[in-house]
N, C-alpha and C positions, 0 to 999 in steps of 0.2 A: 402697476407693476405686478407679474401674476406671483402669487407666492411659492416658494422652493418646494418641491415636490419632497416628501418624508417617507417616498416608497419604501428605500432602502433602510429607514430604520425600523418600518411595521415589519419588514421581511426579516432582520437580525433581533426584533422582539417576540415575534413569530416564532424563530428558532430555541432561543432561549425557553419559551415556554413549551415548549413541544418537548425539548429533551428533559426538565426540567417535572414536565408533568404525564408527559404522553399525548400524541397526538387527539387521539378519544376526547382526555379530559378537558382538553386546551378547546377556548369558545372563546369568538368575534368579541362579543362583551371584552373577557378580560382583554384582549388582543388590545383592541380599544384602550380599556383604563391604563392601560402599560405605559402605551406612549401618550397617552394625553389626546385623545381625536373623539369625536362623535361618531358612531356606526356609521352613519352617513358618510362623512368623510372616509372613514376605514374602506367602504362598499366601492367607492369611488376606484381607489385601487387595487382592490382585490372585490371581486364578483361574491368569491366561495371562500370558506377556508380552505378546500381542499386545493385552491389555484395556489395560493401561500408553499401548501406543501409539493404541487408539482413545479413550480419555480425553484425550488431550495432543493429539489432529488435532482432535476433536471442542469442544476447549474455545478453540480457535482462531477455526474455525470459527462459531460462537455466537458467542464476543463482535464477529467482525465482521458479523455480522448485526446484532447489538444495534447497533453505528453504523450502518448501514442504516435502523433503524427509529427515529433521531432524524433525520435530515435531512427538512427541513423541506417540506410538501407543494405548499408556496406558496412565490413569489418569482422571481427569474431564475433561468436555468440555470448562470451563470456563481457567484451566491453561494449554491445548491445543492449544485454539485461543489467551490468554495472550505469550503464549510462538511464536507462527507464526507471531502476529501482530508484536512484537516487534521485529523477525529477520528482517520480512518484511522492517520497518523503521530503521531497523541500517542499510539495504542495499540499499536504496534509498537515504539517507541521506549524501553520497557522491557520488552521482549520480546528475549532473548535467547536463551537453548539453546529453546525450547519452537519459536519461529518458525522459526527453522535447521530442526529437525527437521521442521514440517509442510512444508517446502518440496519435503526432502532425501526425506521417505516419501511424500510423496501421490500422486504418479506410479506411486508400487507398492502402493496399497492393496488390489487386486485377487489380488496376492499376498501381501500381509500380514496380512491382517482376512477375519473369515467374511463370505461373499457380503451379509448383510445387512447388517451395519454399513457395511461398503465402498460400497454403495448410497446409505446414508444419507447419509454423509457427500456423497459427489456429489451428490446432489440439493442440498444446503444451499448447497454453489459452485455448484452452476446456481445457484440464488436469486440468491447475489451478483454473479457475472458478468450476467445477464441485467437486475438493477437497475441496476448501472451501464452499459453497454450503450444504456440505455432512456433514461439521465440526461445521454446524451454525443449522442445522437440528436438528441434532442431542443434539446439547445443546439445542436447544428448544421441543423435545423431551423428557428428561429427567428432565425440570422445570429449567433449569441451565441458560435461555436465553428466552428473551422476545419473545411472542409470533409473531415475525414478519417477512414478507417474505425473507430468505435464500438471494433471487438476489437482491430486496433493500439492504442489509447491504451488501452485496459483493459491490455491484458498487459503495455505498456511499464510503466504505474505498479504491476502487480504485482511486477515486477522488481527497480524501484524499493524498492519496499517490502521484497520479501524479501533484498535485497541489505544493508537499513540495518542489520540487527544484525551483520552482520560485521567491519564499520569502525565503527559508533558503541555505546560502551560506556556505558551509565550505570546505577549502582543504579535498582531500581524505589524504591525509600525518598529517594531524589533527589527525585525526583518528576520534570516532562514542562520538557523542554528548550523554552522559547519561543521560542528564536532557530531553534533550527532547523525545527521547528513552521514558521514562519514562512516560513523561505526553500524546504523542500523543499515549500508549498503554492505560494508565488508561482513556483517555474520550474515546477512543471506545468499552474497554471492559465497561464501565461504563453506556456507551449506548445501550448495548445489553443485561448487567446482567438482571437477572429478582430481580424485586421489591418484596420483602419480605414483608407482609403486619404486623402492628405491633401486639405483643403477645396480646393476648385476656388476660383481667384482668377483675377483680369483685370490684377492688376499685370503691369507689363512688370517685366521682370527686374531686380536692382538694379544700378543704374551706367549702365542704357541708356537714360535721360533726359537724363544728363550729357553722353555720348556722341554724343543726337542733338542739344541745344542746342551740342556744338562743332561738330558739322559742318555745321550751317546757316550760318556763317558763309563757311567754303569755298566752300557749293554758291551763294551769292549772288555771291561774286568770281568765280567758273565762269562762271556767267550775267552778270554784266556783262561 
């Protein structure tokens, strides 16, 4: 009977050591003594370390695409981007050493990764930058979103995002926190709605009916 494959734990021990020490410092060796395997057996699954690290940017990458290709092609722009922020943060939101890492390496994948993976992976964040971009345009287009640049609010909720797994902990076997789900969609879509200016009215101001029904009395004792 062949024995159970341990990819997935070299690849979440992977992770940990990567964010934990830096990609640089992190080596096959310790990879190895982490989970208990001989090089040999480690080599089996992973070629390079650097294939560890293109599997773990790469599987990032995809699943937020995969949210990208459920937002819906119809509807407003404001319950388009209410609906992507929020997949966005129910999937980061058990994401912890893996997100660190694609945060902490993708700035250096051009030194990390063979020219063509490196490639690859860029193009798949063009894709998502550029969809959203397209999704924030366009609500500010239509009056549905504040007038403001498309790639400021892209990168501030990148930010956002890559910053949540350092303060917020939860098992992925938890499952997806609704409260917060909830609140980090409402302050960004809250920071992007466009401000409503309030209804024009003809009312005089409150008190200054009272104000002028006393002073008609005066101005008649004036005039007499």
């Amino acid at each position: 009977m062949p024995r159970p494959s341990r990819r997935d734990e070299v690849r979440a021990t992977a992770a940990r050591i990567f964010r934990e020490q830096g990609y640089l410092a992190a080596t096959m060796d310790l990879i190895a003594d982490e989970v208990g395997l001989n090089k040999g057996t480690l080599y089996h699954y992973y070629p390079a370390k650097s294939a560890i690290l293109n599997e773990l940017l790469s599987e990032q990458v995809d699943a937020t695409l995969e949210v990208l290709a459920r937002v819906p092609l119809t509807g407003s722009g404001l319950d388009r981007m209410r609906f992507f922020v929020r997949e966005q943060v129910a999937l980061v939101a058990t994401k912890h050493d893996e997100l660190v890492v694609f945060f902490q390496e993708v700035p250096w994948i051009d030194q990390r990764l063979p020219e063509e993976q490196a490639r690859s992976i860029r193009q798949r964040i063009y894709r998502y930058e550029e969809f959203v971009k397209s999704l924030l345009a366009e609500g500010t287009r239509t009056g549905e979103f504040r007038p403001l640049s498309p790639s400021t609010i892209l990168y501030s909720i990148i930010g956002l995002l890559a910053y949540l797994p350092s303060w917020y902990r939860r098992p992925a076997t938890a499952g997806t926190d609704a409260r917060l789900i909830d609140e980090v969609t409402e302050f960004v879509i809250n920071g992007i709605r466009a401000v409503e200016p309030p209804a024009a009215t003809s009312a005089a101001p409150a008190g200054s009916g009272r104000a002028a029904a006393a002073a008609a009395p005066r101005r008649q004792r004036v005039n007499g």
